[in-house]
C-alpha positions, 0 to 999 in steps of 0.5 A, a space after each residue: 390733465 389740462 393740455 392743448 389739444 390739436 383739433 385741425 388747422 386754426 383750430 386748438 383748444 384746451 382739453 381738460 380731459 387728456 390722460 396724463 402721461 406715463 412712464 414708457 420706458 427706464 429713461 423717461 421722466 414725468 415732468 410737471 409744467 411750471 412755463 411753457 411757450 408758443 413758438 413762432 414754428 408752432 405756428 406752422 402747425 397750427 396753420 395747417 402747413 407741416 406734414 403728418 401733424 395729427 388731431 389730438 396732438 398737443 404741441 409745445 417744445 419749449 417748457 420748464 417743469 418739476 420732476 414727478 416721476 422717474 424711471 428705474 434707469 434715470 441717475 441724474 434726476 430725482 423728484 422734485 428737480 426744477 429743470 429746463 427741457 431743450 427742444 431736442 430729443 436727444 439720446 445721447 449716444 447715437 453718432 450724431 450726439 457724440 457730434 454734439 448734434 443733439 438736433 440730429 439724433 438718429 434714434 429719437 424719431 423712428 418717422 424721419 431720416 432729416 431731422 431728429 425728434 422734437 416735442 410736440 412737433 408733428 409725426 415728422 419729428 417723431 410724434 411725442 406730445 409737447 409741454 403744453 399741458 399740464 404734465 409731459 413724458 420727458 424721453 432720455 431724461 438723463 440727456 436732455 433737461 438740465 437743473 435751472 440754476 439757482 438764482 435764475 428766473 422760470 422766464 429767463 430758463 424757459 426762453 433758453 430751451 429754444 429761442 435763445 440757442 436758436 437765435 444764438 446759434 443763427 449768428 454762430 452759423 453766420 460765421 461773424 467777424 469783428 466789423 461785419 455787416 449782418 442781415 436778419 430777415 424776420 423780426 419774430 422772437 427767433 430773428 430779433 435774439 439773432 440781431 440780438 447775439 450778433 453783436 455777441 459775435 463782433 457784428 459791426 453793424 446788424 439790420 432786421 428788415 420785416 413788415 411789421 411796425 410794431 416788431 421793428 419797433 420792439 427790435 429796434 430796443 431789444 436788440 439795438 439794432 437797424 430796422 427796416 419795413 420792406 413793405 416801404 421798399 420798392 426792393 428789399 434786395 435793392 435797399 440792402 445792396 444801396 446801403 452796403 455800398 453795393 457789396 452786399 451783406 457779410 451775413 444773413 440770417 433767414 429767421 422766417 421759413 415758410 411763411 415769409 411774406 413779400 412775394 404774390 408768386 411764393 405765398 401762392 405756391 408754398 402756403 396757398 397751394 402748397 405746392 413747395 415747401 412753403 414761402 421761400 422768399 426771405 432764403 430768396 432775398 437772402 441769397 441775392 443781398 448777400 455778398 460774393 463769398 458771404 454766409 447765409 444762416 437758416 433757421 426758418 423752418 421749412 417742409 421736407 421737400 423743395 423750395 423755389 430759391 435762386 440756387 444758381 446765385 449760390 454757385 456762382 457768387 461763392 456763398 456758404 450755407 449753413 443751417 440746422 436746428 439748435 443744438 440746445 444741450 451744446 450752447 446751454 453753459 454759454 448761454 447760461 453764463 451770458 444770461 447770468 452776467 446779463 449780457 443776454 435777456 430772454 424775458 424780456 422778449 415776453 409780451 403776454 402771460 396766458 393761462 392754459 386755460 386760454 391757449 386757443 385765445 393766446 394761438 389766436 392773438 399770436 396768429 393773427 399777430 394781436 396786441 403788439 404779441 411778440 412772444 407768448 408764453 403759458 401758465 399751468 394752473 398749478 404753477 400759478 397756485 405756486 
């Protein structure tokens, strides 16, 4: 089959030759993609930056597909079904699950004791090839993928198997009362639908502060909200205290992770070195323009082990930390009302359709942030002839 293939870092490329997948145990699922995506973590991957990812991996956790095949232990699936497939790998039944943790399962990824198993994700998140490919092993299938709904678009369900609950999920966290004042650092398509979902929450007033004009701009419509270039601030930190009257923001929300830019001192250290987990300066900034007793939301990845962050501003300013990965299978009948109601519109975060043919040009452009590229999502060839 056609499926992205890892080669090393800034190096993807697209294989015509990979064995197509099988079914390994009673509770898999063989899917068939119709869309899949390039997420702004992919990148991390891809630029050589998350642990124990392997050449001959094929990435991808956010994908849609028909089902071609089931396992004799499989109940809520048949061939044929159009589903939706969270990022999570989830089994359901672990103590985590019944938490409605599905980000957290504990029998999904044998290699880790953190985070629970995530497709096409490095061996960290438990080694299983992602949807960028033509066809996918989909793991406890009655768990996971759910039957897109009749009447909503293949573009609209794609983008609900990871950035809309993600980005939704960072304003939950956030904890946002009716009148607050919320602060979203990074205006990639995760940062953009949490602005996005805060006005859900009651948020008075949401600010996304990045370094790129032409994601500002695209946030400023998609999102209605404020946006601001830090690279035309003297302090960010600063600019965010002056215009909350000192206060600092109820909120922030870092959307970012590893490869914040801002600060000479993290990006040497986390993404030239390597010597901590990446770039922490939007969790930095974060910390220092929230207010006492506020809420900081962290959906960025990071790496397993330590970060430079001012931790003592956290103990003595009283804020609380939230983060986790998206429980998906949790938010999807909310999200999927909003979406259905029109109060949420994922596709129109899309800026380019690719061919998986072209996977490593659509890396490239997304990487090297090409064309106005906001999110990318790819198009099998069979999908296409549909």
């Amino acid at each position: 089959m056609l499926a992205m293939n890892y080669r090393g870092p800034f190096r993807v490329r697209a294989d015509k030759n990979r064995p197509d997948p099988k079914i390994l145990h009673p509770f898999d699922a063989i899917v068939r993609v119709t869309r899949s995506c390039i997420c702004g973590s992919d990148l991390h991957l891809y630029h050589g930056l998350v642990p124990d990812t392997r050449v001959g991996m094929t990435f991808g956790h956010e994908f849609t597909g028909i089902v071609e095949e089931v396992g004799s232990g499989v109940e809520k699936l048949k061939h044929g079904d159009h589903v939706l497939v969270p990022f999570n790998i989830a089994c359901g039944s672990c103590s985590f699950c019944k938490q409605d943790m599905f980000g957290n399962c504990h029998e999904s990824n044998a290699q880790a004791s953190a985070v629970g198993a995530i497709y096409g994700y490095s061996h960290t998140a438990g080694g299983y090839d992602g949807g960028q490919a033509e066809y996918v092993r989909v793991p406890y299938a009655d768990v996971g993928p759910m039957i897109i709904p009749e009447g909503m678009d293949i573009e609209d369900a794609v983008l609900l198997t990871d950035v809309t609950p993600t980005g939704y999920q960072a304003a939950e966290m956030g904890g946002i009362q009716k009148g607050d004042t919320v602060v979203v650092f990074g205006a990639g398509p995760i940062g953009i639908m949490a602005a996005r979902c805060a006005w859900l929450f009651g948020a008075g007033r949401v600010i996304i502060i990045d370094h790129l004009d032409y994601r500002l701009e695209f946030a400023r419509t998609y999102a209605q909200c404020e946006a601001y270039n830090f690279k035309q601030m003297d302090d960010p930190v600063v600019f965010l205290k002056k215009t909350t009257d000192y206060y600092g923001a109820d909120v922030c929300i870092d959307a970012v992770g590893c490869e914040a830019a801002g600060s000479a001192m993290q990006t040497i250290t986390g993404r030239k070195l390597l010597l901590q987990a990446g770039s922490a300066t939007a969790l930095q900034w974060a910390i220092n323009s929230v207010k006492k007793g506020g809420i900081i939301s962290i959906v960025g990845v990071y790496g397993p082990t330590w970060n430079l962050v001012p931790i003592g501003n956290v103990l003595n300013k009283g804020i609380t930390i939230r983060a986790n990965q998206a429980s998906v299978k949790r938010l999807l009948p909310k999200l999927i009302d909003h979406v259905m109601a029109g109060r949420l519109n994922p596709k129109g975060l899309i800026t380019h359709r690719v061919p998986l043919e072209e996977v490593a040009d659509a890396y490239h452009i997304f990487s090297a942030k090409r064309d106005n590229c906001i999110k990318p999502i790819l198009v099998p060839p069979l999908a296409r002839a549909a």
